[in-house]
Backbone as XML, in Angstrom:
<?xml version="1.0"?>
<chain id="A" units="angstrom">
  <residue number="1" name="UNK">
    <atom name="N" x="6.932" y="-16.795" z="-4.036"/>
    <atom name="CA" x="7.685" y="-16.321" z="-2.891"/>
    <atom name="C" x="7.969" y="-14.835" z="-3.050"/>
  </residue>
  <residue number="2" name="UNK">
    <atom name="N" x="7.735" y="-14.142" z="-1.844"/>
    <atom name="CA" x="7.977" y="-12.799" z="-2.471"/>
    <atom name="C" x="9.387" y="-12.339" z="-2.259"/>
  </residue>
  <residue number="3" name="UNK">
    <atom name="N" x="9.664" y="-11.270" z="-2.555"/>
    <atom name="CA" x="11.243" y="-10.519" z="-2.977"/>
    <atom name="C" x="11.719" y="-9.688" z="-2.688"/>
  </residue>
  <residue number="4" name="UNK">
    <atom name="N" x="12.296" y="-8.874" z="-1.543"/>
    <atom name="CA" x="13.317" y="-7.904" z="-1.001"/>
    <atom name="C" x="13.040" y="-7.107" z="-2.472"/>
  </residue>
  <residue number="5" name="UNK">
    <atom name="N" x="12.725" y="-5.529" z="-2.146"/>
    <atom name="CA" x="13.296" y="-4.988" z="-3.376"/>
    <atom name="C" x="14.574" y="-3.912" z="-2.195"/>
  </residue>
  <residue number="6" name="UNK">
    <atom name="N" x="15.251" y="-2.954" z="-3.277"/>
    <atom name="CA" x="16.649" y="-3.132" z="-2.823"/>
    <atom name="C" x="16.123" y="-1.404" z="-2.406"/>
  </residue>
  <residue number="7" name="UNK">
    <atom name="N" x="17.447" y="-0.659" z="-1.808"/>
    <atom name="CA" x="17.534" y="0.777" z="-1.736"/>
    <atom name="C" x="16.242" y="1.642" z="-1.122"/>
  </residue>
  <residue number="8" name="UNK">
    <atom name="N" x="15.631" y="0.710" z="-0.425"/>
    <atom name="CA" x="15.168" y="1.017" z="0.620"/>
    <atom name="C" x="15.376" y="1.875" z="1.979"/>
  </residue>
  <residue number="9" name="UNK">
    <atom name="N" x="14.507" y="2.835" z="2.822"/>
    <atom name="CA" x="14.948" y="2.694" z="3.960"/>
    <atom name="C" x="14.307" y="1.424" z="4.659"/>
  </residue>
  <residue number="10" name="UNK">
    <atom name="N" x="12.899" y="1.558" z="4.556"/>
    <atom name="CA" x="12.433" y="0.330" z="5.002"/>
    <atom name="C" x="12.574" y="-0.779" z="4.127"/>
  </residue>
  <residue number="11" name="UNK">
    <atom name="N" x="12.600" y="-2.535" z="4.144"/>
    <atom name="CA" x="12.521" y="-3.339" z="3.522"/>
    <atom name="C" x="10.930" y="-3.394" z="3.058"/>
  </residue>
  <residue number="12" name="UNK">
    <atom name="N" x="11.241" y="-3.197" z="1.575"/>
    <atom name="CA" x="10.315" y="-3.609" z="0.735"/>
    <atom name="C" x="9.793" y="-5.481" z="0.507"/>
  </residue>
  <residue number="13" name="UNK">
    <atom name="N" x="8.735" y="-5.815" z="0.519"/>
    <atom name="CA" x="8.204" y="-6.948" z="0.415"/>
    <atom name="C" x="7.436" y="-6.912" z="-1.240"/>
  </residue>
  <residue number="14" name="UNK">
    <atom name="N" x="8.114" y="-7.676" z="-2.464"/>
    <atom name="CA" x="7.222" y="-7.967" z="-3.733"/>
    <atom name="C" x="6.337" y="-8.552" z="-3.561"/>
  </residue>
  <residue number="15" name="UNK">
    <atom name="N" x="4.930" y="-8.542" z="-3.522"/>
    <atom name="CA" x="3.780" y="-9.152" z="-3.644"/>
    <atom name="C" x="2.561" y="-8.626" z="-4.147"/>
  </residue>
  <residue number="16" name="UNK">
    <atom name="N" x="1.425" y="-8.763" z="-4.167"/>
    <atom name="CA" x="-0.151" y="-8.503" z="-4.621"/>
    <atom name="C" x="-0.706" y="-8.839" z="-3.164"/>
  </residue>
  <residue number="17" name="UNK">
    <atom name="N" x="-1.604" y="-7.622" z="-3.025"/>
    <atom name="CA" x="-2.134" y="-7.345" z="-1.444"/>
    <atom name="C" x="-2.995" y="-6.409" z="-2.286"/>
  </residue>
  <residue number="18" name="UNK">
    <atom name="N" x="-4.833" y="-7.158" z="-2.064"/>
    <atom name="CA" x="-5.688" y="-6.021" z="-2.441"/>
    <atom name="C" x="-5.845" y="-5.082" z="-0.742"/>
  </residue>
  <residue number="19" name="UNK">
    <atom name="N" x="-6.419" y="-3.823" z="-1.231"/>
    <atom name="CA" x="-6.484" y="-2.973" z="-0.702"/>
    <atom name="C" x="-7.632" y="-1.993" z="-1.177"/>
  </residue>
  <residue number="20" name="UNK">
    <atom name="N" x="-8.111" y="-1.866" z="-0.167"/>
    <atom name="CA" x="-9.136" y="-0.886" z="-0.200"/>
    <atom name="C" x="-8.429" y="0.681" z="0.226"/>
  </residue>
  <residue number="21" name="UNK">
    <atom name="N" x="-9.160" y="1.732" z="-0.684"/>
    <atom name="CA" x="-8.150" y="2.612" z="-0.469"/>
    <atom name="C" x="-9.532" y="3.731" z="0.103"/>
  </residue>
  <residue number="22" name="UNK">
    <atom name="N" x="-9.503" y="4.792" z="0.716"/>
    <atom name="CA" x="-10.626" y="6.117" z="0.922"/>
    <atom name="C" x="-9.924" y="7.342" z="0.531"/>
  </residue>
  <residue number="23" name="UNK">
    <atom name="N" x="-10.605" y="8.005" z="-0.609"/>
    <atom name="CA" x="-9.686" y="9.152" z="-0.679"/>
    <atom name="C" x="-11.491" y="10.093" z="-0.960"/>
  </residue>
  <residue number="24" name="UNK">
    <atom name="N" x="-11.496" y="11.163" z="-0.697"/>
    <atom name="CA" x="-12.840" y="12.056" z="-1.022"/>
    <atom name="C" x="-14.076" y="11.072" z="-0.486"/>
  </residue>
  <residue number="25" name="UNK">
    <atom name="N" x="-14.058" y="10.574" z="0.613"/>
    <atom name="CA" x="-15.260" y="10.025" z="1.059"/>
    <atom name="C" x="-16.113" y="9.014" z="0.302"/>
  </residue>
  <residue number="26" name="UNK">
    <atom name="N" x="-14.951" y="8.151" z="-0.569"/>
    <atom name="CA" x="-15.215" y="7.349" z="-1.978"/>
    <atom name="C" x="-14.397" y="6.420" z="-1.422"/>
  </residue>
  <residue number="27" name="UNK">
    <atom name="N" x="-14.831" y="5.208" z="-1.804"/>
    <atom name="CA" x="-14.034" y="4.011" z="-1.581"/>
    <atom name="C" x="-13.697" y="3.158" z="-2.710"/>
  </residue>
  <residue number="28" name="UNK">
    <atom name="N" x="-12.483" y="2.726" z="-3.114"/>
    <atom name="CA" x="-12.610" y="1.852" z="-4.011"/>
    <atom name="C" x="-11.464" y="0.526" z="-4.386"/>
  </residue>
  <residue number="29" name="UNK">
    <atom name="N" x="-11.116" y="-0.306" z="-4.677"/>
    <atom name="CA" x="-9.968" y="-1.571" z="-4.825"/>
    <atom name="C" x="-9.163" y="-0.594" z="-5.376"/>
  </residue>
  <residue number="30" name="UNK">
    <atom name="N" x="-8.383" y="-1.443" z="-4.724"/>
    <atom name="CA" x="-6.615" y="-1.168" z="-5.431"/>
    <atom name="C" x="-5.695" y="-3.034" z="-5.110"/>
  </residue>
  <residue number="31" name="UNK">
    <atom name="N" x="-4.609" y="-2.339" z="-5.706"/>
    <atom name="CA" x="-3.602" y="-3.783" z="-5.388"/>
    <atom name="C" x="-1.858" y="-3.500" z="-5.383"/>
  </residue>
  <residue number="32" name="UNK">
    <atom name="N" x="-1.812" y="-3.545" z="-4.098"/>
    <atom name="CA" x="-0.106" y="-2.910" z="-3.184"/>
    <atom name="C" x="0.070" y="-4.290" z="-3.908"/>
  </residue>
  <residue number="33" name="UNK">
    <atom name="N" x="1.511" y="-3.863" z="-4.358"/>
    <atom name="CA" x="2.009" y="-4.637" z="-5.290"/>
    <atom name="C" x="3.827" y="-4.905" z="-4.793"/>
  </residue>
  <residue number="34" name="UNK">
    <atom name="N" x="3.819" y="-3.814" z="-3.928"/>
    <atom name="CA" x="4.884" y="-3.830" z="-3.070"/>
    <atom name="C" x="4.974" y="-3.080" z="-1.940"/>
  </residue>
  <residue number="35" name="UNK">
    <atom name="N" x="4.864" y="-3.669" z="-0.339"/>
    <atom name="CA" x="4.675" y="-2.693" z="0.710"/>
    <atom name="C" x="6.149" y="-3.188" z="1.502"/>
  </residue>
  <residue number="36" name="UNK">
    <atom name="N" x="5.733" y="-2.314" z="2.854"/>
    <atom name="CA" x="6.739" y="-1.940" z="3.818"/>
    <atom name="C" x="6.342" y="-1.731" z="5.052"/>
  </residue>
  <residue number="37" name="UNK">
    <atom name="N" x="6.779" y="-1.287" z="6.254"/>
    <atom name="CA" x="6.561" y="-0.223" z="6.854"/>
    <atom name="C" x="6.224" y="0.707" z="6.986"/>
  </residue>
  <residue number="38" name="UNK">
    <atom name="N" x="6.723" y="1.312" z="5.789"/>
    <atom name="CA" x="7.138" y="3.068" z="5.418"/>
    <atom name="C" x="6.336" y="3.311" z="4.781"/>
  </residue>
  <residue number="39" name="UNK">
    <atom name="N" x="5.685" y="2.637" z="3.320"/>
    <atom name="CA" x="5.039" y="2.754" z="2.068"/>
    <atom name="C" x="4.447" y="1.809" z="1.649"/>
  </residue>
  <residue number="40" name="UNK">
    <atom name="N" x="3.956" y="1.774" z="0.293"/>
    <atom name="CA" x="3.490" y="1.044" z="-0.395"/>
    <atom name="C" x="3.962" y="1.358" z="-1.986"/>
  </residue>
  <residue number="41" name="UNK">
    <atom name="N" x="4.024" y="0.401" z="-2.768"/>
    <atom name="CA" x="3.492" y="0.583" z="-4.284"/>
    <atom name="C" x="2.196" y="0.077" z="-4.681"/>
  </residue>
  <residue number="42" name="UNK">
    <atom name="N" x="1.125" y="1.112" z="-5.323"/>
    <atom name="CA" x="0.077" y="0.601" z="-5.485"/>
    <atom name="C" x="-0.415" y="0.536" z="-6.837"/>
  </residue>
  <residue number="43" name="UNK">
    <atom name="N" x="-1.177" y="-0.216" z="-7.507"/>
    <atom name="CA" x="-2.181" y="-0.165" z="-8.710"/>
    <atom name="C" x="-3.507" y="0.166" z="-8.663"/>
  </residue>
  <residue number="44" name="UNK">
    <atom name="N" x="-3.759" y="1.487" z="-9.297"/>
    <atom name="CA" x="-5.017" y="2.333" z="-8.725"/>
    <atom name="C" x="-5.720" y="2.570" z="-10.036"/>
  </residue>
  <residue number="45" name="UNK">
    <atom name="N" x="-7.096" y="2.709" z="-10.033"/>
    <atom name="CA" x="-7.578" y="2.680" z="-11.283"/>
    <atom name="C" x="-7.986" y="4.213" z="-11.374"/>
  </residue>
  <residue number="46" name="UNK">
    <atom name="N" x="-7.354" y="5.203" z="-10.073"/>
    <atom name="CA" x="-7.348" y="6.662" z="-10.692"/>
    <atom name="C" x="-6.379" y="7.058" z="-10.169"/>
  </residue>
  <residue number="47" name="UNK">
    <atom name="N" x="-5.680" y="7.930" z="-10.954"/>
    <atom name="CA" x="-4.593" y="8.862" z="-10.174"/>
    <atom name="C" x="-4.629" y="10.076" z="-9.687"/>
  </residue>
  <residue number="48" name="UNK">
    <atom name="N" x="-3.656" y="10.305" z="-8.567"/>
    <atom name="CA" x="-3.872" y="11.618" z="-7.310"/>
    <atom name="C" x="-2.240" y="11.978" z="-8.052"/>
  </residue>
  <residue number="49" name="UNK">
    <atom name="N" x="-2.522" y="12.881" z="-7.067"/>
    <atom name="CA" x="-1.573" y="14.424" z="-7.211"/>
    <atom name="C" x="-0.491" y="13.455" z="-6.049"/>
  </residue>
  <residue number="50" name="UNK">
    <atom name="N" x="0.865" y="14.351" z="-6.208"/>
    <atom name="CA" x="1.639" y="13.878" z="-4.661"/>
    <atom name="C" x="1.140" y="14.923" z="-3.630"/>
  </residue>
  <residue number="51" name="UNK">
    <atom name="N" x="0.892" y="14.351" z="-2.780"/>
    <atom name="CA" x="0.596" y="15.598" z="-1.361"/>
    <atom name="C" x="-0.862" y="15.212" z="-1.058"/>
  </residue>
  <residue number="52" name="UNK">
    <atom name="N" x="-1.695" y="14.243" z="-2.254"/>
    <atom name="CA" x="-3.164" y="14.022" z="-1.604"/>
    <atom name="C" x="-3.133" y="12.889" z="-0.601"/>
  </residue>
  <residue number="53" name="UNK">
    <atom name="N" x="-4.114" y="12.603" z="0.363"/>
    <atom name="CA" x="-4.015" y="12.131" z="1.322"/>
    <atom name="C" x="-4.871" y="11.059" z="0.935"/>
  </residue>
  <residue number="54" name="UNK">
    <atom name="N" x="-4.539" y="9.583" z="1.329"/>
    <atom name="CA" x="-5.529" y="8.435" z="1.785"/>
    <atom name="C" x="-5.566" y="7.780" z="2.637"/>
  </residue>
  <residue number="55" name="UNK">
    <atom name="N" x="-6.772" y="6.679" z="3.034"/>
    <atom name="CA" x="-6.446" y="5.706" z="3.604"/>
    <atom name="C" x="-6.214" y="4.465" z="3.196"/>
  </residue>
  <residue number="56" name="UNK">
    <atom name="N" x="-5.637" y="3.372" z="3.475"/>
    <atom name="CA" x="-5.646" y="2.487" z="2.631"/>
    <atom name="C" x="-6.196" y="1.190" z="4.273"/>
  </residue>
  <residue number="57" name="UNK">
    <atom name="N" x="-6.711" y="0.391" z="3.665"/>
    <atom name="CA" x="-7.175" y="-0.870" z="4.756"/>
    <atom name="C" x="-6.847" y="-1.820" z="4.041"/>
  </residue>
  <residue number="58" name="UNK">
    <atom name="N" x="-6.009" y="-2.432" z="4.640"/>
    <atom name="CA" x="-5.226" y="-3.702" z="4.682"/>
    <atom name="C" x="-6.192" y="-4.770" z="5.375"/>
  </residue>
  <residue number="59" name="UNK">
    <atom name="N" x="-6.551" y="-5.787" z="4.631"/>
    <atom name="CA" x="-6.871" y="-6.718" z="5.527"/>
    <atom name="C" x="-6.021" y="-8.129" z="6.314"/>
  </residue>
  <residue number="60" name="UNK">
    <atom name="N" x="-5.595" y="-7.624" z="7.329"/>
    <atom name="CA" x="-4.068" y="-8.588" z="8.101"/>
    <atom name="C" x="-4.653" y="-9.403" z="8.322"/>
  </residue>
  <residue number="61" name="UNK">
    <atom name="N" x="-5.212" y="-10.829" z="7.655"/>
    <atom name="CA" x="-5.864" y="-11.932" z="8.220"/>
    <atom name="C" x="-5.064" y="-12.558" z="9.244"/>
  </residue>
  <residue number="62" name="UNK">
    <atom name="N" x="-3.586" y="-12.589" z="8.941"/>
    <atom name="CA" x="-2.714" y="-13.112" z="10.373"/>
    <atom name="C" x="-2.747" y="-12.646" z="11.744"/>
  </residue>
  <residue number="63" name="UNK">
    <atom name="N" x="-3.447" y="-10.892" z="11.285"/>
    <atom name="CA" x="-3.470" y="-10.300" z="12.936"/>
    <atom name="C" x="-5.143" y="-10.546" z="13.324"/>
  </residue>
  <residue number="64" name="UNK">
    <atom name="N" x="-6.009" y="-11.190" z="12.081"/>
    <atom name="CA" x="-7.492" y="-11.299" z="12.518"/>
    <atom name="C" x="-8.031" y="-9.461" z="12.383"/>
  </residue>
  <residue number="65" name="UNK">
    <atom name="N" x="-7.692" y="-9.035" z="11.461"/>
    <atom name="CA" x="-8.085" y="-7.804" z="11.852"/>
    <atom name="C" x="-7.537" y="-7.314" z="10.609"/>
  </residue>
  <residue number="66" name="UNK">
    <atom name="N" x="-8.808" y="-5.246" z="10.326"/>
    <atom name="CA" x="-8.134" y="-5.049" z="9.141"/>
    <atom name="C" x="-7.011" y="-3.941" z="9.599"/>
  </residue>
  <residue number="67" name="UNK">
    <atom name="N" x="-6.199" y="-3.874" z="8.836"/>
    <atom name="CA" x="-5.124" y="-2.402" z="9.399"/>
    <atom name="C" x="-5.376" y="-1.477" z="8.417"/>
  </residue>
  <residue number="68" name="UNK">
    <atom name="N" x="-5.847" y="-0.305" z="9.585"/>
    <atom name="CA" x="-6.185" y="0.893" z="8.393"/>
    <atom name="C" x="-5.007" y="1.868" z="8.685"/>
  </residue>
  <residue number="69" name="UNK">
    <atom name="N" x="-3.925" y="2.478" z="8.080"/>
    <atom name="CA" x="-2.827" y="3.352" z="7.683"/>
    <atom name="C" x="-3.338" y="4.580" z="6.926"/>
  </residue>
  <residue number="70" name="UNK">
    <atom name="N" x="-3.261" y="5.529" z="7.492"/>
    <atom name="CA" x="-3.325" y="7.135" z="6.618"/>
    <atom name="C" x="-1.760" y="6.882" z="6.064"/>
  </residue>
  <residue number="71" name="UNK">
    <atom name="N" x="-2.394" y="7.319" z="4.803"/>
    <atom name="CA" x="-1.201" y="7.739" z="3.807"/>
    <atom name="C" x="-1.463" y="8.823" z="2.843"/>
  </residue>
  <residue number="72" name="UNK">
    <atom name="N" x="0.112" y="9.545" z="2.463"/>
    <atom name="CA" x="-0.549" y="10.425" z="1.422"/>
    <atom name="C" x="0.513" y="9.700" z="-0.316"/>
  </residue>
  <residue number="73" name="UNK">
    <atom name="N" x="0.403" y="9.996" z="-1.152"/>
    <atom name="CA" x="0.748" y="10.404" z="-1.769"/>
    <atom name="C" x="2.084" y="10.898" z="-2.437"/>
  </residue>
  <residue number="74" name="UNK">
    <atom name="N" x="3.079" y="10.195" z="-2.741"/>
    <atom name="CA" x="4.342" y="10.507" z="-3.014"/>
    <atom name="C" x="4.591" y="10.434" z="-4.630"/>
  </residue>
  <residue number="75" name="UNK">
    <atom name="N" x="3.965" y="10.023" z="-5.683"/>
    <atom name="CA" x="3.861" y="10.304" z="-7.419"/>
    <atom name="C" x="3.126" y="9.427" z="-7.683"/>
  </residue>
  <residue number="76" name="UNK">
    <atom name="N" x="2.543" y="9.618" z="-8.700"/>
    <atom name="CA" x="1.697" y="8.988" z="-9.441"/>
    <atom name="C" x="2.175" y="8.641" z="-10.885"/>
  </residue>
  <residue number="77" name="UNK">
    <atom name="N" x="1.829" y="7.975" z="-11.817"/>
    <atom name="CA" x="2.184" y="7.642" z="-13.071"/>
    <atom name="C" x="1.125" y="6.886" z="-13.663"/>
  </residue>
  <residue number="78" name="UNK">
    <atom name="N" x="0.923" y="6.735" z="-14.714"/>
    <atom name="CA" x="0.146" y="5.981" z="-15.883"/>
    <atom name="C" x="0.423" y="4.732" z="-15.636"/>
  </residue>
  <residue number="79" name="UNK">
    <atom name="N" x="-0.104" y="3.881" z="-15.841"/>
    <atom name="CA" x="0.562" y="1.914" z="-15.588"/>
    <atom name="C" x="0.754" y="1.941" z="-17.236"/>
  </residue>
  <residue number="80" name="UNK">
    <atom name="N" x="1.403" y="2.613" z="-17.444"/>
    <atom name="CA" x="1.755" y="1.965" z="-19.191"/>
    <atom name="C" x="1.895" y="0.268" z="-19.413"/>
  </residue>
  <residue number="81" name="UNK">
    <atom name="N" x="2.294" y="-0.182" z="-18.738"/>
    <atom name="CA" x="2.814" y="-1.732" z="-18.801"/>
    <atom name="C" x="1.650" y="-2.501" z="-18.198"/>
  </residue>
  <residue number="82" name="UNK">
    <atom name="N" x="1.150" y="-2.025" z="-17.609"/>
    <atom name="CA" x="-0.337" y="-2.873" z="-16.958"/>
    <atom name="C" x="-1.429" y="-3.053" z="-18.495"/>
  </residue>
  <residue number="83" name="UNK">
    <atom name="N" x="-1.939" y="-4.490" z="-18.066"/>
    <atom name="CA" x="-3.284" y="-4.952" z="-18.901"/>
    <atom name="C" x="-4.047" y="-4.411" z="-18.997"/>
  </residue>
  <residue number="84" name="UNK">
    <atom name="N" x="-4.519" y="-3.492" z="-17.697"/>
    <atom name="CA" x="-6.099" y="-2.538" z="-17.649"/>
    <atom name="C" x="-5.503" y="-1.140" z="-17.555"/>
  </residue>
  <residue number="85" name="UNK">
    <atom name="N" x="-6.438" y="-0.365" z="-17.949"/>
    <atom name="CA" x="-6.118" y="1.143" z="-17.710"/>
    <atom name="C" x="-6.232" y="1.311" z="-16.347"/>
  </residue>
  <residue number="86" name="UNK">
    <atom name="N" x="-4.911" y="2.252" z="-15.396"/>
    <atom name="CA" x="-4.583" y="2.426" z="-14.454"/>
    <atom name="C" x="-3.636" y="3.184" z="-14.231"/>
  </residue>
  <residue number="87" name="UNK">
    <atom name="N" x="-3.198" y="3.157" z="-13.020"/>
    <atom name="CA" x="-2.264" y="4.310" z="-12.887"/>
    <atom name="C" x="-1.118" y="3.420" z="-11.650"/>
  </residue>
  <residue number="88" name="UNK">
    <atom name="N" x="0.223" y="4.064" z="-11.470"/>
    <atom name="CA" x="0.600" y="3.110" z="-10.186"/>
    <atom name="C" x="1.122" y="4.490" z="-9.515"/>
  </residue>
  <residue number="89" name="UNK">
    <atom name="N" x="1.203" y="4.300" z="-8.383"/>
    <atom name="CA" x="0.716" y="5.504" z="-7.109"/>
    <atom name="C" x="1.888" y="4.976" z="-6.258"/>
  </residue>
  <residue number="90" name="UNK">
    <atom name="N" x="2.990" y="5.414" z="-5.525"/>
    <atom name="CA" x="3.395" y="5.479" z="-4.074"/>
    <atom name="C" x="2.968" y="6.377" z="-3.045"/>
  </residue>
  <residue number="91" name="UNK">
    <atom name="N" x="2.838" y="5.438" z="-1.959"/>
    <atom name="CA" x="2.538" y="6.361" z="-1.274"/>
    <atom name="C" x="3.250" y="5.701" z="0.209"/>
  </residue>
  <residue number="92" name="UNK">
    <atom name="N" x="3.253" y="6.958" z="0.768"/>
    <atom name="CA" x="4.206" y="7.198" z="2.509"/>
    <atom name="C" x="3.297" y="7.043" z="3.511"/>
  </residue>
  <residue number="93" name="UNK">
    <atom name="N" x="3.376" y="6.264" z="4.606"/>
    <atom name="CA" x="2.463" y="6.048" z="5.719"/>
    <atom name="C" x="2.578" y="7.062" z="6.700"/>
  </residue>
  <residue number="94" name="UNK">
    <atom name="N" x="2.025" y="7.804" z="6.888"/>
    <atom name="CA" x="1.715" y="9.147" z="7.692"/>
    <atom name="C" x="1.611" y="8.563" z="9.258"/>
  </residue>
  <residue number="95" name="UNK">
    <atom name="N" x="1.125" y="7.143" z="9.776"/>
    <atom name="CA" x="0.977" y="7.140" z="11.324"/>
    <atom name="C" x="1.604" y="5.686" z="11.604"/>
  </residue>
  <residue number="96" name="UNK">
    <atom name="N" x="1.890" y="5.173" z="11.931"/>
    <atom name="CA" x="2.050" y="3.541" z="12.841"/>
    <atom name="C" x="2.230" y="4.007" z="13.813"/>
  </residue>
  <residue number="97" name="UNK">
    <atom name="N" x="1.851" y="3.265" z="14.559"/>
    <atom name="CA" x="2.310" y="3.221" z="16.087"/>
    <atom name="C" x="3.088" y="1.605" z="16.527"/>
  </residue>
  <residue number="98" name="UNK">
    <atom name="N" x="2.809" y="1.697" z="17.560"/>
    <atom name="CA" x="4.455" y="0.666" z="17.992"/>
    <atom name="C" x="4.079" y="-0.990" z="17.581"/>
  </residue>
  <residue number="99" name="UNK">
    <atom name="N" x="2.620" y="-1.118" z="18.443"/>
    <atom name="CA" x="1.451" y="-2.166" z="17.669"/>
    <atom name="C" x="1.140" y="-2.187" z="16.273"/>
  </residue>
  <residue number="100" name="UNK">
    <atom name="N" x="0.790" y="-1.229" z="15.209"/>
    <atom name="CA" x="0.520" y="-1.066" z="13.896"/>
    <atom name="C" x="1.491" y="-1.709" z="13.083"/>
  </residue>
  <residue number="101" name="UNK">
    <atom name="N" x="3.287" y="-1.212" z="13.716"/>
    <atom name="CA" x="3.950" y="-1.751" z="13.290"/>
    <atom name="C" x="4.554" y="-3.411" z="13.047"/>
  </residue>
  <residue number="102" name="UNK">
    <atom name="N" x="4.452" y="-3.519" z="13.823"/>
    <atom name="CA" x="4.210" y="-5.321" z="14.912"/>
    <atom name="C" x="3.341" y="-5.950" z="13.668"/>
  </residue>
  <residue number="103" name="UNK">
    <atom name="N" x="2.568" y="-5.806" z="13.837"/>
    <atom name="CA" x="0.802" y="-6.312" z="12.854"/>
    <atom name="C" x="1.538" y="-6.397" z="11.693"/>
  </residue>
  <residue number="104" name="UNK">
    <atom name="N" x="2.183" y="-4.802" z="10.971"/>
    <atom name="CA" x="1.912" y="-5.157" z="9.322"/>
    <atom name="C" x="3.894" y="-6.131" z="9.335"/>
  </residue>
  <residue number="105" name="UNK">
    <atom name="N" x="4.330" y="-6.091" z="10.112"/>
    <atom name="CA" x="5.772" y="-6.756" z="9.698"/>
    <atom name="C" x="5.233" y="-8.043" z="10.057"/>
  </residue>
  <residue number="106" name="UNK">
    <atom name="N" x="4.156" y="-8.504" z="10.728"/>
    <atom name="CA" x="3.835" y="-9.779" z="10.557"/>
    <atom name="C" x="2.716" y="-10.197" z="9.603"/>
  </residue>
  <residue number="107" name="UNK">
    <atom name="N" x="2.290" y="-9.209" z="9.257"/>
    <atom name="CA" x="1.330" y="-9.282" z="7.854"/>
    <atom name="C" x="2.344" y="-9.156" z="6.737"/>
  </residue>
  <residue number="108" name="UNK">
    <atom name="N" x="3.078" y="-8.707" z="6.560"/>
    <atom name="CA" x="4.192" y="-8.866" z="5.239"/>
    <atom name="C" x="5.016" y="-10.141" z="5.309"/>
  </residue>
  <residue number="109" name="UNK">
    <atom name="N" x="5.426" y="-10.810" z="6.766"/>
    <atom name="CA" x="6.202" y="-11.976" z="6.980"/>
    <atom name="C" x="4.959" y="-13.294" z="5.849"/>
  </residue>
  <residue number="110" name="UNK">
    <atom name="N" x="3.506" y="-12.991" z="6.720"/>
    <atom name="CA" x="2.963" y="-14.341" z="6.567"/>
    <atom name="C" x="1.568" y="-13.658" z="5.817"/>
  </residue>
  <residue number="111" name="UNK">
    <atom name="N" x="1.288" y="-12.863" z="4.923"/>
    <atom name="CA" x="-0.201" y="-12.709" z="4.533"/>
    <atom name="C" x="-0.008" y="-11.888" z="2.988"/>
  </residue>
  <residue number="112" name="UNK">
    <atom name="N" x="0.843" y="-12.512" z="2.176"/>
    <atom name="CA" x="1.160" y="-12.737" z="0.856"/>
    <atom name="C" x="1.381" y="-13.593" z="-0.289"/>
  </residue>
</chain>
């Protein structure tokens, strides 16, 4: 079951959500480990600067569709505590619109 994390503006959702991320015309897995509205927490097997820009595609099987979100970049860190070498990344959603929003609060309700 997943878990409210706290001190939020938006409500955070605890879960594992792979994700495809595009950053330099390169594509590659990742795994949001905690999203939102607003953001994400991600597990990335390279790390960016804060201020670099991605996309990340969500696949919302509840909306039948994938949701792709520009995001950039808010810190990066080493996954010291992770099994594989990695890094864990936040990052800020740069666009939703009124629909986008709709989709992922019902992709966080039911597609975790």
């Amino acid at each position: 079951m997943a878990q409210t994390l706290e001190q939020r503006a938006e409500p955070r959702v605890k879960c594992a959500v792979k994700v495809s991320c595009i950053s330099d015309f390169k594509v590659f897995e990742a795994k949001a480990d905690d999203i939102s509205v607003s953001g994400a927490g991600i597990k990335s097997p390279k790390g960016y600067a804060a201020g670099e820009d991605l996309v990340l595609v969500f696949n919302a099987s509840c909306a039948r569709r994938l949701l792709t979100v520009p995001a950039q970049v808010v810190w990066s860190d080493l996954d010291q505590a992770g099994t594989e070498p990695g890094y864990r990344i936040g990052v800020k959603y740069l666009y939703l619109n009124r629909e986008h929003k709709r989709i992922f609060r019902d992709f966080m309700a039911v597609c975790h």
